[in-house]
C-alpha positions as CSV (number, residue, x, y, z in Angstrom):
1,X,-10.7,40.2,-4.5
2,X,-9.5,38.7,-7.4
3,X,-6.3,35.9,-7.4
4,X,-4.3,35.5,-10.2
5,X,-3.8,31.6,-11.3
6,X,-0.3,31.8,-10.1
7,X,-1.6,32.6,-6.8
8,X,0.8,30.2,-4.1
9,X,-1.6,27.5,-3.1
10,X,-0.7,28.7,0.6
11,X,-2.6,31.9,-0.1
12,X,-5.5,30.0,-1.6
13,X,-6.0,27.7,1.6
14,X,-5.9,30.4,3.7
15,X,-8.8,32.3,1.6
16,X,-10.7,29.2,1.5
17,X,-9.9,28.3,5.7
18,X,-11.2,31.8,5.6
19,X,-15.0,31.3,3.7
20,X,-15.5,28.2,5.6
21,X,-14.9,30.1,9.6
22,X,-17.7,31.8,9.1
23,X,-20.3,30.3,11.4
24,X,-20.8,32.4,15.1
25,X,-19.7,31.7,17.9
26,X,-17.4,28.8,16.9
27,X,-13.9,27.6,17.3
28,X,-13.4,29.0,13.7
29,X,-13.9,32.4,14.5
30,X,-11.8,32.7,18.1
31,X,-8.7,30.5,17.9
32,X,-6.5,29.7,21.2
33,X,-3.7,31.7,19.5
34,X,-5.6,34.8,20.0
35,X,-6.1,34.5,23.6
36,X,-3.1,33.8,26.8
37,X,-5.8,33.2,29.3
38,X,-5.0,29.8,30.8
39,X,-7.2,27.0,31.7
40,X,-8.9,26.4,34.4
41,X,-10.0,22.5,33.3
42,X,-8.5,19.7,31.0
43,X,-10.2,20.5,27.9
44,X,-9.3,18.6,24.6
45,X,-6.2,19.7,23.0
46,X,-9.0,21.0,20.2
47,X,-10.4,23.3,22.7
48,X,-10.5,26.8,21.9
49,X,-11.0,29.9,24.3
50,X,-13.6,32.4,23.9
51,X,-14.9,35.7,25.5
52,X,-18.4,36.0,27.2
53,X,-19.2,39.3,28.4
54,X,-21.9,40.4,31.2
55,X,-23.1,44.1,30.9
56,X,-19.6,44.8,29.3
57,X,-17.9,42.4,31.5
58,X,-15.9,39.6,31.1
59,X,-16.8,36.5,33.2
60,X,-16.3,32.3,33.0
61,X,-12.3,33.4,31.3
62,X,-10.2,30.1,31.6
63,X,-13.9,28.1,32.0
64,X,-15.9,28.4,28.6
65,X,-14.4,26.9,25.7
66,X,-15.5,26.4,22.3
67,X,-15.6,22.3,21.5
68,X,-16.8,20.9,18.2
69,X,-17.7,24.6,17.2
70,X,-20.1,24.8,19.9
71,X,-19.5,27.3,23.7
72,X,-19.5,25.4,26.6
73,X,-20.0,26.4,30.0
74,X,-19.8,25.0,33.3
75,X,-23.3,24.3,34.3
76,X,-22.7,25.8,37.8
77,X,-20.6,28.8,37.2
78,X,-22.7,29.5,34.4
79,X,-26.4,29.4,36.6
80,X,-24.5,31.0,39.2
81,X,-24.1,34.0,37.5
82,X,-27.6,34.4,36.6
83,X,-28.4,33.9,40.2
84,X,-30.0,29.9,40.4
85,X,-30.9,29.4,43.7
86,X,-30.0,26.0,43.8
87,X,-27.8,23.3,41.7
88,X,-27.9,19.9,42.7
89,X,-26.7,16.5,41.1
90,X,-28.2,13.1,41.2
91,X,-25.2,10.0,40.8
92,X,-28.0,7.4,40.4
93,X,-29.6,9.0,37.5
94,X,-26.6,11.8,36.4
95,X,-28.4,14.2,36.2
96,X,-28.1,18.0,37.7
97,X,-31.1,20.3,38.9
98,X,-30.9,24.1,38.8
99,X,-33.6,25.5,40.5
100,X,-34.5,28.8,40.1
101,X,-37.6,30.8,41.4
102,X,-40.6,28.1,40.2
103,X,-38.1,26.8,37.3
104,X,-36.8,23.6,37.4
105,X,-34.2,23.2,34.8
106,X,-32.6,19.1,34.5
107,X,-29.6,18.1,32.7
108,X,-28.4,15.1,32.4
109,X,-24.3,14.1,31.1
110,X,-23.4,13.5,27.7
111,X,-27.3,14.2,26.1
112,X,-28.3,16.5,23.4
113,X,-31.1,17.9,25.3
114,X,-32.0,19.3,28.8
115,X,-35.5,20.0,30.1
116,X,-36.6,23.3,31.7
117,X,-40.3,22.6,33.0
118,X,-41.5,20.3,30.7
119,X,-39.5,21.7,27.8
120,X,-37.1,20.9,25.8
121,X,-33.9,22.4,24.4
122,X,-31.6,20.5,21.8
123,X,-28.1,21.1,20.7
124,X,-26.0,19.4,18.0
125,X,-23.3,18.5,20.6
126,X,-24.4,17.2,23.8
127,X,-22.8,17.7,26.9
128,X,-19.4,16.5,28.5
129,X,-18.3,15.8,31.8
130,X,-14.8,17.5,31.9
131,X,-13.1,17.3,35.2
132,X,-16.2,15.7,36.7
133,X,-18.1,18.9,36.2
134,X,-21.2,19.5,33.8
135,X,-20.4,21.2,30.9
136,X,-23.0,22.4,28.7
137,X,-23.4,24.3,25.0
138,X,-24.1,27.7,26.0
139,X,-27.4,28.3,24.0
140,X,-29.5,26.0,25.4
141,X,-29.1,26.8,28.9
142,X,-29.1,30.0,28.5
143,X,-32.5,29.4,26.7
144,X,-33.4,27.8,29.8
145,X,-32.6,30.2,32.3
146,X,-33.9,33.6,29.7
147,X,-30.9,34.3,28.8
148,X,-30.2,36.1,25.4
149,X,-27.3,35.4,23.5
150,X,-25.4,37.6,20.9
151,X,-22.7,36.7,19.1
152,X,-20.1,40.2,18.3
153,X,-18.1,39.4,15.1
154,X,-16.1,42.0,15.3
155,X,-15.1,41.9,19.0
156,X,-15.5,38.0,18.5
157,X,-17.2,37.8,21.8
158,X,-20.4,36.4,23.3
159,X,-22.7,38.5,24.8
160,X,-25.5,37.5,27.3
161,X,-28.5,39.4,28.2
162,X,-30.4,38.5,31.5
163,X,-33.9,39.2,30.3
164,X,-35.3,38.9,34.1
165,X,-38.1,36.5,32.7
166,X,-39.1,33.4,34.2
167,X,-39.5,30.3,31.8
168,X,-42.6,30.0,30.6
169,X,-43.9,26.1,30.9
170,X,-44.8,23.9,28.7
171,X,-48.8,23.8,29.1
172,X,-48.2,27.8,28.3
173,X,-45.7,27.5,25.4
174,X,-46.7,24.7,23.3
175,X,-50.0,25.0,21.3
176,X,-51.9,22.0,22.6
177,X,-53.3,21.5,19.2
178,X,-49.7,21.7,17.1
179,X,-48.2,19.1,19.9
180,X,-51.3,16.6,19.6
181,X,-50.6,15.9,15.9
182,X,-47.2,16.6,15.7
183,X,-46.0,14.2,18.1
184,X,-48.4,11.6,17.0
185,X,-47.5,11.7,13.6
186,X,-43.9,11.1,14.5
187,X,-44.7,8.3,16.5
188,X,-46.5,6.8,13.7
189,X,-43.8,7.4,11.1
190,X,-40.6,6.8,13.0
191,X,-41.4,5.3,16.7
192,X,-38.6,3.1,16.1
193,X,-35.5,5.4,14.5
194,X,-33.6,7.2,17.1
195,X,-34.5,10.9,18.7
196,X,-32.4,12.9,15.9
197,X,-34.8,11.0,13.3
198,X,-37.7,11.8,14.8
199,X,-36.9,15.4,14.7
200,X,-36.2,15.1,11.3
201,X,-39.6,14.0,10.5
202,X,-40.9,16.8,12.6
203,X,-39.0,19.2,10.5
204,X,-40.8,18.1,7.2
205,X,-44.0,18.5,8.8
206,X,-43.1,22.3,10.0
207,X,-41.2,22.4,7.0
208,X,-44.5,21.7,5.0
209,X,-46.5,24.0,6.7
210,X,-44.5,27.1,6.2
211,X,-44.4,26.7,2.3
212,X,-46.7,27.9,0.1
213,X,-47.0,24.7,-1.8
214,X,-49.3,23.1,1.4
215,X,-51.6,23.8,3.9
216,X,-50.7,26.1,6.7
217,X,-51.3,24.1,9.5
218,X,-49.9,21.2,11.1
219,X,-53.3,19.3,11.1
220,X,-53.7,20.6,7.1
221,X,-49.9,19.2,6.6
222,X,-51.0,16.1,7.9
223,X,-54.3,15.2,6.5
224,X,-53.6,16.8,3.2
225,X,-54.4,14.7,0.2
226,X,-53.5,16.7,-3.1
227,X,-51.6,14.6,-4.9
228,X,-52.5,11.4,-3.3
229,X,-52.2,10.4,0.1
230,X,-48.9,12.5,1.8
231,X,-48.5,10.4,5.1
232,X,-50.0,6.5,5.0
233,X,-50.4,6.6,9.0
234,X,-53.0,9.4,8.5
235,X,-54.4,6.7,6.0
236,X,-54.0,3.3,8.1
237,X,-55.2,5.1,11.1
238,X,-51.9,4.3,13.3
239,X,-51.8,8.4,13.8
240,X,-54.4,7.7,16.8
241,X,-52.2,5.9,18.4
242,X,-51.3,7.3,21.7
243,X,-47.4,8.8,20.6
244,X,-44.1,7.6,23.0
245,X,-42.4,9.9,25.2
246,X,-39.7,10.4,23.0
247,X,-41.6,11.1,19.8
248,X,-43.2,13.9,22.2
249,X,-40.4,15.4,23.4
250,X,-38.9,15.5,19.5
251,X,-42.7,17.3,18.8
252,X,-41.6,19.6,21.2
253,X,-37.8,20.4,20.3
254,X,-39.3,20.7,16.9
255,X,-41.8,23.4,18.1
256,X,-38.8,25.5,20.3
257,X,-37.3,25.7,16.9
258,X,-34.8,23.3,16.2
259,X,-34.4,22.4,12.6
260,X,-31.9,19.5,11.6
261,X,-32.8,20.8,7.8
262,X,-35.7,23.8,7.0
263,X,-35.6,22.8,3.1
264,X,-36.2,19.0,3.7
265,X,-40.4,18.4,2.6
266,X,-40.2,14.3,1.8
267,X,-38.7,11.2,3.7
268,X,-39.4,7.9,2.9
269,X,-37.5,4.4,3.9
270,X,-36.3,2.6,1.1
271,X,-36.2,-0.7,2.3
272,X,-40.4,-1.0,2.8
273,X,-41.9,2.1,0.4
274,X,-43.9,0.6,-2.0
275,X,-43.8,3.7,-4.2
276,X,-40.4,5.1,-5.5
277,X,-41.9,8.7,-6.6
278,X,-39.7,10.6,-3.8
279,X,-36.9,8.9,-4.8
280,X,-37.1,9.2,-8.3
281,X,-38.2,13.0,-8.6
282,X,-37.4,14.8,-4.8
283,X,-33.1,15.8,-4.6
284,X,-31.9,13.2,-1.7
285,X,-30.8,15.2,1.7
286,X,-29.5,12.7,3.5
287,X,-30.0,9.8,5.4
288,X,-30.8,9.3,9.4
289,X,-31.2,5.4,10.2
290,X,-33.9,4.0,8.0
291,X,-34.9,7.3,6.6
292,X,-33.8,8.8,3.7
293,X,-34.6,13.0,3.4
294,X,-35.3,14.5,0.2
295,X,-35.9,18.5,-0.9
């Protein structure tokens, strides 16, 4: 569609507001306005309503909202419909337990992360404690509990899919291998940056690994050497280092898939490097704590 220069600037916002609501199942795509439900919490005044249907059925209406362009659900409604047996919450530690068949799935209030037998599953938002009840993003629990979930632009509804699978744990799921290096070389490089940075680093390792310009392996990614030395700790020897429980569980939300960036293939801090090359010939990213990404 073409717009003639005289176009009112109105009509050129609204094309633009357009292009940029494009992302699923966000509060772009299903605005309030299109919806009379009513609430059944105190969500923000930025809240937005959205449909999730079960088998053609609408369920959670007045409970699910879409907050910083991610779904919540109540965490007990939600495992409730997919029939947990159990859902229990600890006030010394704040964190709730559903328990369903031999799965033990643990989230704890405002994280980006919850833990379903020994994995983990991050979102970009964490989640909120609205009304004093658990709220979390949809994805991740539903993730947790084998849930699929479809987003249907057209009806501008969520779909779930209950697979009937039980979780498969972590000593199944993760490559023992991939997890070994990973999380060591995380530790090594970025011990001290918080838990989004140590993804990041994990990303350029994966990131590394699925381009054709370096080895194909974790191990490969880590130990390679064309073009000089890639990381120093597989150098200095500080990779052996037995890796902290975070920089593990960032291995491991880096191996369910997370990605904060799948272009980023260099990082380097600034402050300490005593080679500029990234700098100087990589495009910057971005920057998490003492890290700087580049392409």
């Amino acid at each position: 569609m073409k717009v003639k220069k005289f176009a009112l600037r109105g009509l050129a916002a609204l094309l633009l507001g357009c292009a940029l609501f494009a992302l699923p199942i966000s509060a772009a795509e299903v605005s309030a306005e299109e919806h009379s439900g009513e609430w059944k919490y105190n969500f923000p005044a930025d809240a937005a309503h959205v449909t999730i249907e079960i088998d053609g059925v609408k369920v959670l209406e007045g409970e699910a909202a879409i907050l910083d362009s991610v779904t919540y659900v109540p965490l007990r409604s939600f495992s409730e419909l997919f029939h947990a047996d159990s859902i229990s919450w600890n006030g010394h530690t704040n964190t709730a337990t559903v328990k369903k068949g031999a799965t033990d799935i643990n989230i704890k209030s405002n994280t980006y992360y919850i833990e379903a037998e020994g994995r983990y599953f991050y979102s970009s938002t964490p989640t909120k404690n609205i009304d004093d009840r658990l709220f979390v993003p949809i994805r991740i629990i539903a993730k947790a509990l084998c849930v699929d979930v479809e987003w249907d632009s057209q009806r501008r509804t969520v779909v779930l899919t209950d697979t009937g699978k039980a979780l498969i744990g972590a000593s199944e799921f993760y490559d023992s291998n991939d997890l070994y290096w990973l999380s060591r070389i995380i530790s090594a490089e970025s011990a001290g940056e918080p838990l989004i940075g140590k993804i990041a680093v994990g990303n350029v390792v994966l990131n590394r690994k699925e381009s054709r310009s370096y080895p194909n392996t974790i191990y490969g990614v880590i130990f390679d050497r064309k073009g000089g030395t890639q990381f120093t700790p597989a150098v200095t020897g500080t990779i052996y280092k037995a890796p902290t429980a975070e920089s593990i569980m960032a291995a491991k939300i880096c191996l369910e898939g997370y990605s904060v960036d799948t272009a980023i293939l260099f990082f380097m801090n600034p402050r300490i490097a005593t080679n500029n090359w990234i700098s100087k010939n990589r495009p910057f990213a971005f920057r998490i704590a003492n890290h700087d990404f580049y392409y």
